[in-house]
N, C-alpha and C positions, 0 to 999 in steps of 0.2 A: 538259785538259793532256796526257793521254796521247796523246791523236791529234796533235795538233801536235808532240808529239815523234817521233812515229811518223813523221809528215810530214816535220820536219825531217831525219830521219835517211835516208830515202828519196831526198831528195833532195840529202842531201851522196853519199851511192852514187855517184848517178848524175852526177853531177857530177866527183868524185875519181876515179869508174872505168868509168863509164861503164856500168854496167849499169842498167835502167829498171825498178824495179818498184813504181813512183809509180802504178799501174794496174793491179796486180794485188787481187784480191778482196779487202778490208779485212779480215775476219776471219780468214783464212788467216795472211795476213801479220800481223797482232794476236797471232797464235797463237804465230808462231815466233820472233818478237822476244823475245815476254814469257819464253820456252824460252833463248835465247839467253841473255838478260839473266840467270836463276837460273843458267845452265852456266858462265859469266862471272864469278860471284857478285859482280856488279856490282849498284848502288843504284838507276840509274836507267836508263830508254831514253836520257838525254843522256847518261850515263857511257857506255852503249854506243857512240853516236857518237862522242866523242871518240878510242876505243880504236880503232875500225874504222881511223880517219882514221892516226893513228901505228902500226898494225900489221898488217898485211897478213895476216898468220894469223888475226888475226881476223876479218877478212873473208871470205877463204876457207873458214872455221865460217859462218861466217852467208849467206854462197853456196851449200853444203851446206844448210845451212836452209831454203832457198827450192827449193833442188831439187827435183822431182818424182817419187822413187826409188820408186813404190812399180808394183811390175811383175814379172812371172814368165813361165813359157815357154807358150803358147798361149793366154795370160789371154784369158777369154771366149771357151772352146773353138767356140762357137755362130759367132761370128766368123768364127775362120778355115775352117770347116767352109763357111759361108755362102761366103766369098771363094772354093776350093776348086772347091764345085758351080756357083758361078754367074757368078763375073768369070771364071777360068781360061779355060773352054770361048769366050770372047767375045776374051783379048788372046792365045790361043795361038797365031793364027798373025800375031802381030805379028812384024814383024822386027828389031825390038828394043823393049824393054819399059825405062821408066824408074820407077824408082819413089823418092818420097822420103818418108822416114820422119821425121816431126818428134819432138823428144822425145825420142828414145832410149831417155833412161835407159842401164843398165848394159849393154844391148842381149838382153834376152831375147825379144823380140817381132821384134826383125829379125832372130834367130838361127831363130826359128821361123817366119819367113818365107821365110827361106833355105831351110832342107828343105823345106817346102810346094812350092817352085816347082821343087827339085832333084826330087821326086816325082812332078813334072807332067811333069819334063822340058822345060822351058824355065830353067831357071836361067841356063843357059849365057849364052845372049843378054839375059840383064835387069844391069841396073847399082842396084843399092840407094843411095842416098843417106840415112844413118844422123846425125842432126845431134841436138846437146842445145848446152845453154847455157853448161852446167858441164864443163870442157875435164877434168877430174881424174875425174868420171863414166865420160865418153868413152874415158880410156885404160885405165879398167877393160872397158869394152865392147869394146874392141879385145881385149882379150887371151881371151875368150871363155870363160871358166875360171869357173867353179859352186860353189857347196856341195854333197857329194855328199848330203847329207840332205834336198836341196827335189827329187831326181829320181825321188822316188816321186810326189811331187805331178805334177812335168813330166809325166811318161809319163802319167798322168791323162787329162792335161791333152791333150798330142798324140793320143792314143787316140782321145779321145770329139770333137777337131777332125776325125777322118776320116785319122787316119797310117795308111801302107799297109805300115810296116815294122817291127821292132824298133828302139825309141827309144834303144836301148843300141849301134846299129852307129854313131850319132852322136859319139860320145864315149867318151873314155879317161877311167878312172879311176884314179886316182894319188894312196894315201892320202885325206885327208878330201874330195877336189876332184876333180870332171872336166875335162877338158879337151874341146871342143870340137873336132873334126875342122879342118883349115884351111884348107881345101876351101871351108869354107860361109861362109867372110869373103873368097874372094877375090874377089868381086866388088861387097863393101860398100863404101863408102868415108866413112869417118866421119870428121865434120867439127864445129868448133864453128859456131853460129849462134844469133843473137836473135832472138826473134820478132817483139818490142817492137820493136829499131833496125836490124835489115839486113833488107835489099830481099832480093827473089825473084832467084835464082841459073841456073835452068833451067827446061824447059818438062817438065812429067810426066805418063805417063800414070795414073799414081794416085798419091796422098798417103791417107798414113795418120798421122790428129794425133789420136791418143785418148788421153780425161781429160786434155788439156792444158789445155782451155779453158777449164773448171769453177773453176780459181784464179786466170781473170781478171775485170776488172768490163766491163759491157756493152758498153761505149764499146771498150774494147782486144780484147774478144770480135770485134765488127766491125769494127775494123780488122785482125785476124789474117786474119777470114775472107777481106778485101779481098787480102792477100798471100797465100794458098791461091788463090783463085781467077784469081789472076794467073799462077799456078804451074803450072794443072790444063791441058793440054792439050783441046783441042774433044771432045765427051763420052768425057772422062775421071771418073774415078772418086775418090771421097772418102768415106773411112772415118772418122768418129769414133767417141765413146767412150758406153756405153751413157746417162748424165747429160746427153749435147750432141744438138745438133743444128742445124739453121738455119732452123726459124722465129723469128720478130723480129729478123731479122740482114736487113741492105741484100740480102743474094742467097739471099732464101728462095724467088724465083721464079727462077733461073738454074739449079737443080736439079731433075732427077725425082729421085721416092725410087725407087731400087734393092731396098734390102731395107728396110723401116723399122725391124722386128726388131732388127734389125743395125748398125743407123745407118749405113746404106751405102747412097750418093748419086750420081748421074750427071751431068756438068756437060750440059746441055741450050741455051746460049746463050750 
């Protein structure tokens, strides 16, 4: 009974509003329903139905549910360190650098990408495409602003990626919050996007989709991959998340590994 309301409820979503996550991992989505359903203090997953469909706030709680928020500033210092010594020295003397960033989130990972390339000195010339699902995320992400209590972690974090500077010429701090420089968003440009229902928008020379993929099921894992790979410029570059990768996916041959450590991938064909 519970999956068929599960079901049906997924697919009035998608139907009312258009969002798709009739495909995302079962348990995931099991998870934050049943979360939803007690914050609601709602009876059933059909009460929750019913509610979504007549109130838009409630849907935007349970859009937030499905969200992906969980991210900080250099997460998986090894990463960017890895990106750093080994992709940099290879797109430096590109004449423009495209890069898209799926996922976002709040945008700490494309803020820490920001300085990475501002350090290289190539920033100048790259254009970040910064895209989430959750448009209410997104305009948090734009405004670039912290809790001042996770930038001891940050600096951590930038430190052992290979920063070459004080993490603190970054940012203002102002009361409980830093603000981010504004410098390091102008040449982000952040956008809503589905991974599920909108087609490929540009041609890039790397994509970075990490821990996105891990909350979908096999079948919409390979069809992401099919829109990455339509995305990824001739060997171009593809970062996932330490849990992904692309074995058993339709383009596990259309890749070399890069760094496998790393989950960092070369388009090859």
């Amino acid at each position: 009974m519970e999956k068929i309301e599960i079901e049906l409820l997924l697919e009035a979503v998608f139907r009312f509003y258009g969002y798709d996550f009739r495909n995302y991992a079962y348990p995931f989505i099991q998870r934050r329903i049943s979360q939803r359903v007690r914050k609601e203090n709602l009876s059933s997953i059909s009460a929750l139905q019913e509610k979504i469909l007549r109130d838009s706030g409630a849907m935007q709680n349970l859009l937030l549910d499905f969200s992906i928020n969980v991210t900080e500033m250099f997460r998986d210092p090894t990463f960017f360190r890895s990106f750093r010594t080994k992709i940099i020295p290879i797109i430096r003397d590109y004449p423009e650098i495209r890069i898209w960033h799926v996922g976002c989130s709040s945008g700490e990972e494309v803020y820490s990408m920001t300085i990475l390339l501002h350090e290289e000195g190539i920033y100048e010339k790259t254009k970040i495409y910064a895209t989430d699902l959750n448009h209410m995320i997104l305009e948090k992400a734009q405004q670039g602003t912290f809790p001042l209590d996770v930038m001891k972690l940050y600096t951590k974090n930038y430190m052992d990626a290979g920063g070459t500077r004080a993490f603190s010429e970054y940012y203002k701090a102002v009361g409980d919050k830093v603000f981010f420089h504004a410098f390091l968003r102008k040449n982000v440009f952040f956008a809503q996007h589905d991974l599920v229902t909108d087609q490929s928008f540009n041609e890039f020379d790397i994509i970075i989709c990490r821990n996105v993929l891990i909350y979908f099921n096999k079948d919409l894992q390979n069809e992401v991959h099919k829109l990455l790979y339509n995305s990824l410029s001739q060997s171009g570059f593809l970062g996932l998340g330490k849990r992904e990768g692309i074995k058993f996916t339709s383009y596990e041959n259309c890749y070399e590994e890069f760094d496998g450590s790393e989950r960092l991938f070369r388009k090859n064909r």
